[in-house]
C-alpha positions in Angstrom: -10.9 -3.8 -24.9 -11.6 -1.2 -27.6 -11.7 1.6 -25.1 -9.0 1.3 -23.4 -6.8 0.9 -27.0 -8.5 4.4 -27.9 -7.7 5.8 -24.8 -3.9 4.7 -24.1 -3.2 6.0 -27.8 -5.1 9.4 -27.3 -2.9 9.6 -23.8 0.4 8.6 -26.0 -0.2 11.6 -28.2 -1.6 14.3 -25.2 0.5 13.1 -22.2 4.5 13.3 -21.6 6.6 10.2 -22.1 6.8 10.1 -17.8 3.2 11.0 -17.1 2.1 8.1 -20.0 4.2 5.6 -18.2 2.5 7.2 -14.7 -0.8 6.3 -16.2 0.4 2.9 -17.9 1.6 1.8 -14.0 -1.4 2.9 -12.8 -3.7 1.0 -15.1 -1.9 -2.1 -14.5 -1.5 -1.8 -10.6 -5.7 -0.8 -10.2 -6.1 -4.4 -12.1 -3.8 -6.1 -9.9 -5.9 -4.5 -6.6 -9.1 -5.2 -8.2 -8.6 -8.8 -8.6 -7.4 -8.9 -5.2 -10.0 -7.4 -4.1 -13.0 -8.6 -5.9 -13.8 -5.6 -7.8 -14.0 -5.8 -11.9 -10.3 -5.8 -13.2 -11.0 -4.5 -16.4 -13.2 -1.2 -15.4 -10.6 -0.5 -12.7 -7.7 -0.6 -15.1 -9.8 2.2 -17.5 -9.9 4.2 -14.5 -6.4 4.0 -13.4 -5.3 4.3 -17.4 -7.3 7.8 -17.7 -6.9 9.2 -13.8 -4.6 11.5 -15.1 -5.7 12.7 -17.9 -6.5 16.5 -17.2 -2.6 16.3 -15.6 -0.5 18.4 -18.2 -3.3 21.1 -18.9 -1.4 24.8 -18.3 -2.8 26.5 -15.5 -4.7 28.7 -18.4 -6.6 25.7 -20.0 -7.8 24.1 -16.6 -9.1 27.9 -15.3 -10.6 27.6 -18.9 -12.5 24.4 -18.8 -13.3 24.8 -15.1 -15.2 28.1 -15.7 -16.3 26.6 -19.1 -17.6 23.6 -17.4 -19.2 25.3 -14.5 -16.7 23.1 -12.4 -17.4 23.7 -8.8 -13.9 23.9 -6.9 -13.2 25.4 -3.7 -10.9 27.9 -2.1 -8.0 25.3 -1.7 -8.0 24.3 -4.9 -8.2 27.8 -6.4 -5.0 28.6 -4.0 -3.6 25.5 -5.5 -4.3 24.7 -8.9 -2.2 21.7 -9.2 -5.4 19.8 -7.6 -7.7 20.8 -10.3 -6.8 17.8 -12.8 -8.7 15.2 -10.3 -12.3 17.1 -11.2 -11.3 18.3 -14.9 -10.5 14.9 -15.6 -13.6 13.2 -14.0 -15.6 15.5 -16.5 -13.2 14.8 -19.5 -13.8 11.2 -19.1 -17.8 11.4 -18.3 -18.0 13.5 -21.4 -15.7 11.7 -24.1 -15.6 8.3 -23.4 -18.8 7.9 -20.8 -17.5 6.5 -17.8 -20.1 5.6 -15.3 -20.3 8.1 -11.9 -18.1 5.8 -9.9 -15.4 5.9 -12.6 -15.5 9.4 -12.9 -15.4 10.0 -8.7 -12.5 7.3 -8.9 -10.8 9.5 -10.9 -12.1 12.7 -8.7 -10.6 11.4 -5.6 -7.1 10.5 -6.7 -5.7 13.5 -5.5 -7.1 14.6 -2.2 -8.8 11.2 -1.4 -12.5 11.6 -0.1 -14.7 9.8 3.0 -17.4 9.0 0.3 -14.5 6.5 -1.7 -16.2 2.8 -2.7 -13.3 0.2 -3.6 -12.9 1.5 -7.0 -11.9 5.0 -5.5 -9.9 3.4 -3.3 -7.8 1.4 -5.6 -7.3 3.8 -8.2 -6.2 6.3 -5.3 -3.7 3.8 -3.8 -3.0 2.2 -7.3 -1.4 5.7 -8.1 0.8 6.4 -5.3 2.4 2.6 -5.4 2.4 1.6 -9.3 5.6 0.2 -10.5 7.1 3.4 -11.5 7.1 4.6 -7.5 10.1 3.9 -5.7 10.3 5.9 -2.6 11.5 4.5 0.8 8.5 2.6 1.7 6.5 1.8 -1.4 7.2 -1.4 -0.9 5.5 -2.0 2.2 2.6 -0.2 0.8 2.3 -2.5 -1.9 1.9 -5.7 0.3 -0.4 -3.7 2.8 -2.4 -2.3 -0.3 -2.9 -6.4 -0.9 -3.9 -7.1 2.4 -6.0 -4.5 3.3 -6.7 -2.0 1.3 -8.2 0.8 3.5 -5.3 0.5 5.5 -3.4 1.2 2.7 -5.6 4.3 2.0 -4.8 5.3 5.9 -1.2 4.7 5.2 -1.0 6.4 2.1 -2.7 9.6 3.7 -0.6 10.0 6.7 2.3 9.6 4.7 1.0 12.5 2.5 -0.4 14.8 5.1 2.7 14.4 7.2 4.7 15.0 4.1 2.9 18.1 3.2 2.9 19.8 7.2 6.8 19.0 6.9 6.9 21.1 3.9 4.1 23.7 5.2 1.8 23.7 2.2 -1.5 23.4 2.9 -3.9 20.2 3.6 -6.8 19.6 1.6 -10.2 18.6 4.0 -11.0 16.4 2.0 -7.6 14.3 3.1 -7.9 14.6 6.5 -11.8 13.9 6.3 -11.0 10.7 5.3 -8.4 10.1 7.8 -10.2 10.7 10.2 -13.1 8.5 9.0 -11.1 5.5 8.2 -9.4 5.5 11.9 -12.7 5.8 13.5 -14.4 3.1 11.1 -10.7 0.8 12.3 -10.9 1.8 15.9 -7.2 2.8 15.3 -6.9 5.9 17.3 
C-alpha cells in the first residue's frame, strides 16, 4: 500500500515519537474493527494512520490554515483550540493525498464524535480512544465491547468522555452529546 508507506514516513518526520506511535496504534486497531465489522480493512487503517495529522500544529499555524482555508469552526472550538486538528486534518488529507469525503469526515469526527458517523467514523473514533497504546482503567472492556458492538462502544466511549470532561468543568462539545443522545434513542437505552 504505496499510500500509506508515504504517509507513515511523512508522519515519522512531522509528528512526535508519542503522537507517531498514537497514530501507528490507531491505524492498526481501525483494521482490526473494520474486519470485524465488515468495512474495508485497508481504507480504514489510512484513516486511523492520518486522523491525527493536523495534531502538533501551534495554536498560530491551525488559526493560520483555518482562516487560510476558509475553515468553518464554531464558537466552541474557537474557545478551545485543541479541537481544531479533527477539521484541519480532514482538509490536509482531502488536499494532499485525496481521501474520499467519508475518509476525510472519519477523520473530522474523531474528536467530538458526530450523529451523522457511518462505520468508518465510528471505528476510527473508537479505534483512537482504545488502540494499544491506551491503558486506562477500563480500556479493556471497551475493546471487547468495540468488537461486539460497535455503537455501543461509541455510546460508551462518549459517556466516559462527557462525564470526564463535567468532572473537570470544561466545556462539552454538541456535537458529543448530539450523538449521545441519538445513539440511546436509536438503542432504546434510556
Amino acid at each position: 500500500m504505496e499510500k500509506f508507506e508515504t504517509i507513515q514516513k511523512e508522519l515519522e518526520k512531522s509528528l512526535s515519537e508519542k503522537r507517531y506511535k498514537h497514530s501507528l496504534g490507531v491505524a492498526k486497531m481501525a483494521e482490526i474493527l473494520a474486519k470485524a465489522h465488515g468495512e474495508n480493512e485497508q481504507i480504514a487503517s489510512l484513516t486511523g494512520l492520518a486522523h491525527d495529522i493536523a495534531k502538533e500544529l501551534s495554536l498560530e499555524e491551525s488559526k493560520k490554515y483555518v482562516e487560510e482555508n476558509k475553515i468553518e469552526i464554531d464558537q466552541i472550538e474557537k474557545r478551545n483550540p485543541a479541537l481544531l486538528h479533527a477539521k484541519i486534518g480532514a482538509d490536509m488529507v482531502k488536499k494532499q493525498y485525496g481521501f474520499s469525503s467519508q475518509m476525510q469526515n472519519a477523520i473530522k469526527y474523531h474528536t467530538t464524535a458526530n450523529p451523522k458517523m457511518d462505520k468508518l467514523a465510528q471505528i476510527i473514533y473508537v479505534a483512537d480512544k482504545i488502540e494499544e497504546n491506551r491503558t486506562f482503567e477500563g480500556v479493556e472492556s471497551l475493546r471487547t465491547l468495540a468488537m461486539q458492538n460497535l455503537e455501543e462502544a461509541v455510546l460508551a466511549i462518549l459517556s466516559y468522555d462527557i462525564k470526564k470532561n463535567i468532572d473537570k468543568g470544561k466545556i462539552l462539545h454538541i456535537d458529543s452529546i448530539k450523538t449521545r443522545n441519538d445513539i440511546l434513542l436509536k438503542l432504546n437505552l434510556f
